[in-house]
C-alpha positions as CSV (number, residue, x, y, z in Angstrom):
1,X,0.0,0.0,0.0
2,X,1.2,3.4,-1.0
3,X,1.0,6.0,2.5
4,X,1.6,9.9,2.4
5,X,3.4,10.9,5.6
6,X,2.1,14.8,6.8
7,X,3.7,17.1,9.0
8,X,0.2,18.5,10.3
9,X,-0.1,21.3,13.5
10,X,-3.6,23.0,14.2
11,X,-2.7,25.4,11.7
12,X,0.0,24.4,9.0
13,X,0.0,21.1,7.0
14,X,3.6,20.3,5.4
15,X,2.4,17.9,2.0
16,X,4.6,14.6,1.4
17,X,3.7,14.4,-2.2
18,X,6.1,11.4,-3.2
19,X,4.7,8.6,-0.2
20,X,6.5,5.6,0.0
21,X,5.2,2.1,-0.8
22,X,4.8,-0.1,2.8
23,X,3.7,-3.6,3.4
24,X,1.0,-2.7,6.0
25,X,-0.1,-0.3,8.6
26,X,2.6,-1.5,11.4
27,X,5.2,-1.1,8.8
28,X,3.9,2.5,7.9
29,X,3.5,3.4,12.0
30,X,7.3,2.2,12.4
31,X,8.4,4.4,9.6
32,X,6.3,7.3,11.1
33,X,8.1,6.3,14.6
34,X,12.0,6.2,13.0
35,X,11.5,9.4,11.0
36,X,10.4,11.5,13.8
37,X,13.4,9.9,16.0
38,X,15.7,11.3,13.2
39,X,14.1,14.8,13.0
40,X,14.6,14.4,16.7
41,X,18.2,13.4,16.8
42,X,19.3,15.4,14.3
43,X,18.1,18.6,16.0
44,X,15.7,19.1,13.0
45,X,12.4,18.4,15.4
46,X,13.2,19.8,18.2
47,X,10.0,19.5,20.4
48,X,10.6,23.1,21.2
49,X,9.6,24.0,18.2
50,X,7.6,21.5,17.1
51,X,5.3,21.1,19.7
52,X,2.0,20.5,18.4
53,X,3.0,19.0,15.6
54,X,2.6,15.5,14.6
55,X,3.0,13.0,11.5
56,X,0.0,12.0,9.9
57,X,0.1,8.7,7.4
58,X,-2.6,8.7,5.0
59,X,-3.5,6.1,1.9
60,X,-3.5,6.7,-1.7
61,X,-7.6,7.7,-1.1
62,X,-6.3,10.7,1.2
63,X,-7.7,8.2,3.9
64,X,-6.1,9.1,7.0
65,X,-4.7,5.6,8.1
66,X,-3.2,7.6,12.1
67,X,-1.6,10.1,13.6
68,X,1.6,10.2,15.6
69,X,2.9,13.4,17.9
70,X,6.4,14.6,17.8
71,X,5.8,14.1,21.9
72,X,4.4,10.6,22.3
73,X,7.1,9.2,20.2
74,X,10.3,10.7,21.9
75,X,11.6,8.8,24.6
76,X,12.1,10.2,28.5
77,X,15.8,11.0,28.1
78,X,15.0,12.9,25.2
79,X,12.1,15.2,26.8
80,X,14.6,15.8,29.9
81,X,17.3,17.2,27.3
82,X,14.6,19.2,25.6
83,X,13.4,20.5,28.6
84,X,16.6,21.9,29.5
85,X,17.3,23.4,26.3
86,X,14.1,25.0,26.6
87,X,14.5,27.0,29.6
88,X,18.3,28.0,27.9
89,X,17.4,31.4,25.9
90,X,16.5,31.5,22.6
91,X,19.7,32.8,19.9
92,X,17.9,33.6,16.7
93,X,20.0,33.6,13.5
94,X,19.9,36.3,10.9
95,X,17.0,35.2,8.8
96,X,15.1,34.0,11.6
97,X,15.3,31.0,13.9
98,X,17.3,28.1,12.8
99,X,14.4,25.3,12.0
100,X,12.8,28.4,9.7
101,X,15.6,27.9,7.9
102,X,15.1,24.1,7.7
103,X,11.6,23.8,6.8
């Protein structure tokens, strides 16, 4: 089956337009899972900036097949270092903040 995997907030929807082809719904909730770890890990999700934000699989249809928060699927170390960095100030970067410059 062919999925579509969203960055979705309340008010912004970031379009995968390519998908990728998955055996079944745990196979697509696993890749969901190891993509946001890598956003995560490579300082490209931090949850202080992403919070609200999730990653939403859908089917070819537009179906949507689930939905997974940047905060349910980072692990308790992980929230304790970004908890820390969030109560460090804030540098912003000529242009604006770094993960403006990302996205």
């Amino acid at each position: 089956m062919h999925c579509y995997f969203n960055l979705v907030s309340a008010q912004e929807t970031i379009v995968d337009d390519e998908g990728l082809e998955v055996a079944n719904l745990d196979e697509a909730c696993a890749l969901a899972r190891k993509a946001i770890a890598e956003m995560v890990r490579d300082g490209v999700g931090e949850l202080a900036h992403w919070r609200g934000w999730g990653l939403e699989a859908r089917d070819a249809s537009g179906a949507v097949l689930f939905t997974i928060g940047f905060d349910a699927a980072v692990t308790t170390p992980d929230r304790e270092a970004e908890a820390q960095v969030a109560a460090e100030p804030v540098a912003e970067v000529e242009g604006g903040l770094a993960y403006d410059q990302a996205a």
